[in-house]
N, C-alpha and C positions, 0 to 999 in steps of 0.2 A: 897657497893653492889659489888659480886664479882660475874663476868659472868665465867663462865663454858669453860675451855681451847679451847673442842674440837666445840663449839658452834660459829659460825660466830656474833658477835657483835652485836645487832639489833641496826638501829638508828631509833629513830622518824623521820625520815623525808621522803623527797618528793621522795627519790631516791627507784625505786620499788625492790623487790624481786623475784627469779625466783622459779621454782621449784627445781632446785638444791640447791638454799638456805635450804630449807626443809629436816628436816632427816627422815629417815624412820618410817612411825607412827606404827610403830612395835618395834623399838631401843629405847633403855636409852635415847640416845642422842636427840629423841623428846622431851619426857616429859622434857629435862632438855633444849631444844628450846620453849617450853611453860612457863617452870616457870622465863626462863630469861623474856621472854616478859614483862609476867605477874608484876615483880618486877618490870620491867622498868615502867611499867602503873599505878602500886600504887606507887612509888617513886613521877613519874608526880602529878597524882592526890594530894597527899600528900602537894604537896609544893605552891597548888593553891592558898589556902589562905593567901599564904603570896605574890602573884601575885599585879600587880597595878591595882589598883578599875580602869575600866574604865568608865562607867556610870550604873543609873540602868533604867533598862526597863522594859513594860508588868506591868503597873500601879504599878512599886515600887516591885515588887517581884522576879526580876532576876538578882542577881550581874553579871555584864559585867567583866573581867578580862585580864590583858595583860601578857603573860611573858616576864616580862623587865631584865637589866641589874643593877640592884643593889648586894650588895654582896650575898642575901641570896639567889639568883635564880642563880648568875652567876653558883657558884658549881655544883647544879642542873642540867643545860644548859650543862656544861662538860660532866657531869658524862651522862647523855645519850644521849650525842653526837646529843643536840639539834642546828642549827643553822638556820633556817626559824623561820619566823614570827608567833607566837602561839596565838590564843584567845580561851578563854575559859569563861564559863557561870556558877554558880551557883544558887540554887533555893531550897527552902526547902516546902514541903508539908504535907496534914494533912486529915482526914477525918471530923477533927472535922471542926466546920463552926466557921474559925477567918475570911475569908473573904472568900468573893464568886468569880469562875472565870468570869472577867466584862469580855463582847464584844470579844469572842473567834474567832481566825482567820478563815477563810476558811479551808477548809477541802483542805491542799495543801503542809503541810511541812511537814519533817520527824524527827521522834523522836531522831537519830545520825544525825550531820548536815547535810546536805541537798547541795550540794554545786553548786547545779544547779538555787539554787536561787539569787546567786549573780549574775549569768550571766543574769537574768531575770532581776535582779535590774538594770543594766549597757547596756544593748541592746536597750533598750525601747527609747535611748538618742544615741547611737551610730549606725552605720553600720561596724559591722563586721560578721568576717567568713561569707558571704553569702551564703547560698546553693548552690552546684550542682546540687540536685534532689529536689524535693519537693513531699511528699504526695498527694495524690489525698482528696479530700475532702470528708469525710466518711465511709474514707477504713477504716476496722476493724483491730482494733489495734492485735499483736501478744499477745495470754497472756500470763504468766510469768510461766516457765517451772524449774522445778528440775529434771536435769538429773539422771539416775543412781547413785547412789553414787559413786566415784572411791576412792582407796586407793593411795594409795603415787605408787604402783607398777604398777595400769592402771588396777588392777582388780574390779569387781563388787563386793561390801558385801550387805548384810540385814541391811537396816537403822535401821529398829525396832531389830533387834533380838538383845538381849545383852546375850552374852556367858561367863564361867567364864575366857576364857584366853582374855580376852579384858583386856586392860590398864585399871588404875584406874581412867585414867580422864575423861572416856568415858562413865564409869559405873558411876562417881558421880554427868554428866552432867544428865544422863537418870533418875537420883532418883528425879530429880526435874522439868522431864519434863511431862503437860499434867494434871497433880493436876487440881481441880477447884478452882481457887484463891480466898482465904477466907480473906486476910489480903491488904491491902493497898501495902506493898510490893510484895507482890504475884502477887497484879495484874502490878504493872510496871515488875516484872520478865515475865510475859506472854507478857504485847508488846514489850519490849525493848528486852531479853535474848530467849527466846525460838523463833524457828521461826524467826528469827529476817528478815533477806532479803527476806523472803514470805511476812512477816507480810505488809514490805514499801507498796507496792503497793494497800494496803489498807486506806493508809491517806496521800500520797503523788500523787495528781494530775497528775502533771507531769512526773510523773515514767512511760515510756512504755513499757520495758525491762527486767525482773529479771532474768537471766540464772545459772546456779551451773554451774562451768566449769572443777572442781574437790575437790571432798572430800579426803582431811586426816584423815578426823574423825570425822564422823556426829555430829553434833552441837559443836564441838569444834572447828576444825582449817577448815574451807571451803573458797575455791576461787569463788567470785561472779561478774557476768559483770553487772552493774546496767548500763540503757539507761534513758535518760532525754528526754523527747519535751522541746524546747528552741522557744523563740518566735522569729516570723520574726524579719531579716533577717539572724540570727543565726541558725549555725550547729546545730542538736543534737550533747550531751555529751555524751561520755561515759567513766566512772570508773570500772577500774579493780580491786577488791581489795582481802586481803587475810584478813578475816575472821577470830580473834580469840574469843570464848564466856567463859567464866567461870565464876561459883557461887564462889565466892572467898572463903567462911562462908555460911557453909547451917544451922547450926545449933550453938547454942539454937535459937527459935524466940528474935526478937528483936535486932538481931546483925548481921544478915544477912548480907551479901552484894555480886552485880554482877560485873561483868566490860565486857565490848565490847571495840579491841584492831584492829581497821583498817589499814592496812599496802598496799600500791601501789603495785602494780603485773604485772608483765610482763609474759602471760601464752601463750603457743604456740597455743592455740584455738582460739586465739583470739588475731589476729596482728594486729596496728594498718593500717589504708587506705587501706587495703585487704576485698574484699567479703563486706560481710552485713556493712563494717565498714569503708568502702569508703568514704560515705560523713558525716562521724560524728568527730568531733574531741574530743583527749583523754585526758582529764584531769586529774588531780593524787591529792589523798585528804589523810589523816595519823590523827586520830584523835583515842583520848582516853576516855574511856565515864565509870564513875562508879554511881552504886543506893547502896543506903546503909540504914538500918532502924538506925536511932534513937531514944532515951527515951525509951526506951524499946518497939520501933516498932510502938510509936506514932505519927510517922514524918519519913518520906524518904528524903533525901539529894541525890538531881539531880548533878551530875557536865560530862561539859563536854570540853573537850578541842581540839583543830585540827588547822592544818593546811594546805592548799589549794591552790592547782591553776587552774583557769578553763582551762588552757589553749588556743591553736587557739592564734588570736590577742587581747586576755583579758589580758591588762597588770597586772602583779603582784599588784603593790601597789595599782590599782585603787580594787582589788579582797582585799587586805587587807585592804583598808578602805572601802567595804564595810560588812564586815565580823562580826563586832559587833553586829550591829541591825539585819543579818541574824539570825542569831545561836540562840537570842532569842525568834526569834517568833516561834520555837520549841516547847517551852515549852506549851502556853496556846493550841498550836494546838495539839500535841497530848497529852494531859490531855482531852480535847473534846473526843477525837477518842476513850482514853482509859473508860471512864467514859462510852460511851456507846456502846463500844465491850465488858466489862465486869462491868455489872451493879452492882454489889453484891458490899454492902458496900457504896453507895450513891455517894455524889458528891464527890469533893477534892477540898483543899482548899491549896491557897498559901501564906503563909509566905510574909511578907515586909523584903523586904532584908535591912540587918546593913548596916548603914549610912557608 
């Protein structure tokens, strides 16, 4: 894989991105800051299977996965300048009825990790970050706002209007946004790929937050502040991240496939312990998430991968060993969520993941 001279390096990891990272989403030099990504996310994805089984979960239907140190990941690890702690989940589904989703979670996780659930998991046991401020009981929550769109220069565009001097990765996200999803794939591309940081706060409980803080390129590359409620005696979280979305394969059916490409952000809108963000502490999450049809669109292949720190006093490893059993309980939750925001096409069904 060879990254592009004038292009800054992307790494997967925890270390964020500013907006000077960014090239102008009018220059060469974008689309060729998107397809490096892009490469680096299917390169990741790619090498998942050869990851270390770590358990499975979600009644036998979710391979659990580690990126370890044997020779066929170390290369990998190099080449995109991985060095944190990576887990990632696999899953395959169906519409046909091989098995039925048993005992679906709470209507509470999100369909990209979630990484405010691990501080849920590890609070409940410890006292940290204590509040400053506390809510008042029954105040009305803020709802989740999309500002204006911005471009990379601070201007206003038309999210809807697609013109012909628009990039091409703008006009091939738009060809597949807003369809009525007929196919099994179609409908994980409406909850997972379109809409995606509107979508969270419809099956993520503790989401209180969703802000746009700047567009490069409506449903492509967007900066999102996502805000968590954390339970007593814990801060809210809050995640800054940079937003990448793309159909990888719109066509033929059957070969389909998306990817969601999370990157940490450092955006001047939004510093941390300043204003609205005084008593929340900021955590930095980088995960890679692709959907793809198999058998000729008989079966979607889930995988997701990331890495996380809640930060505040959440130590590291205690966040990576709980990080396994999180990431899975994604999947049966929104399979729930999606099944009935978009009913067309019946239940879904999960695969028993190989031994």
């Amino acid at each position: 894989m060879t990254v592009p001279s004038k292009i800054k390096t992307p790494l997967l990891d925890l270390k964020p991105l500013t907006p000077e990272d960014v090239p102008s989403p009018d220059s060469p030099e974008f689309c060729a800051f998107l397809d490096t990504y892009f490469t680096y996310g299917e390169t990741l994805a790619g090498t998942m299977d050869k990851w270390k089984k770590h358990s499975v979960k979600c009644d036998g239907t979710v391979q659990i996965v580690n990126l370890h140190n044997s020779a066929g990941c170390l290369e990998a690890k190099k080449q995109l300048g991985i060095k944190e702690y990576w887990c990632g989940r696999i899953s395959i589904h169906t519409t046909q009825s091989i098995r039925q989703i048993e005992h679906p979670l709470p209507r509470r996780s999100s369909s990209q990790y979630n990484p405010l659930t691990l501080v849920h998991a590890i609070s409940h046991s410890l006292h940290l970050d204590t509040p400053s401020s506390t809510t008042s009981p029954g105040a009305p929550e803020e709802p989740h706002r999309r500002q204006p769109p911005i471009n990379g220069d601070g201007n206003e565009s038309n999210l809807h209007a697609i013109v012909e001097d628009e990039v091409d990765e703008q006009t091939r996200q738009a060809k597949v946004m807003n369809d009525a999803p007929e196919t099994l794939y179609e409908r994980f591309r409406r909850g997972l790929l379109e809409y995606h940081s509107e979508n969270e706060r419809e099956y993520i409980e503790s989401c209180r937050e969703t802000e746009c803080l700047q567009v490069f390129q409506p449903h492509v590359a967007e900066v999102w502040r996502l805000t968590y409620k954390t339970p007593p005696p814990t801060n809210p979280r809050t995640f800054v991240v940079l937003l990448l979305s793309r159909e990888l394969k719109t066509d033929p059916k059957g070969q389909r496939e998306f990817m969601n490409i999370s990157i940490p952000f450092d955006h001047p809108n939004c510093p941390p312990k300043q204003g609205g963000e005084k008593s929340r502490v900021r955590g930095a999450y980088v995960s890679v998430e692709r959907v793809r049809e198999l058998d000729e669109g008989t079966k979607v292949e889930w995988k997701m991968a990331t890495s996380s720190d809640a930060g505040g006093n959440v130590l590291r490893f205690m966040t990576n060993a709980s990080l396994p059993g999180k990431i899975a309980e994604d999947v049966p939750s929104f399979l729930k969520w999606m099944v009935r925001r978009f009913p067309q096409g019946g239940e879904v069904a999960s695969h028993p993941a190989s031994a």
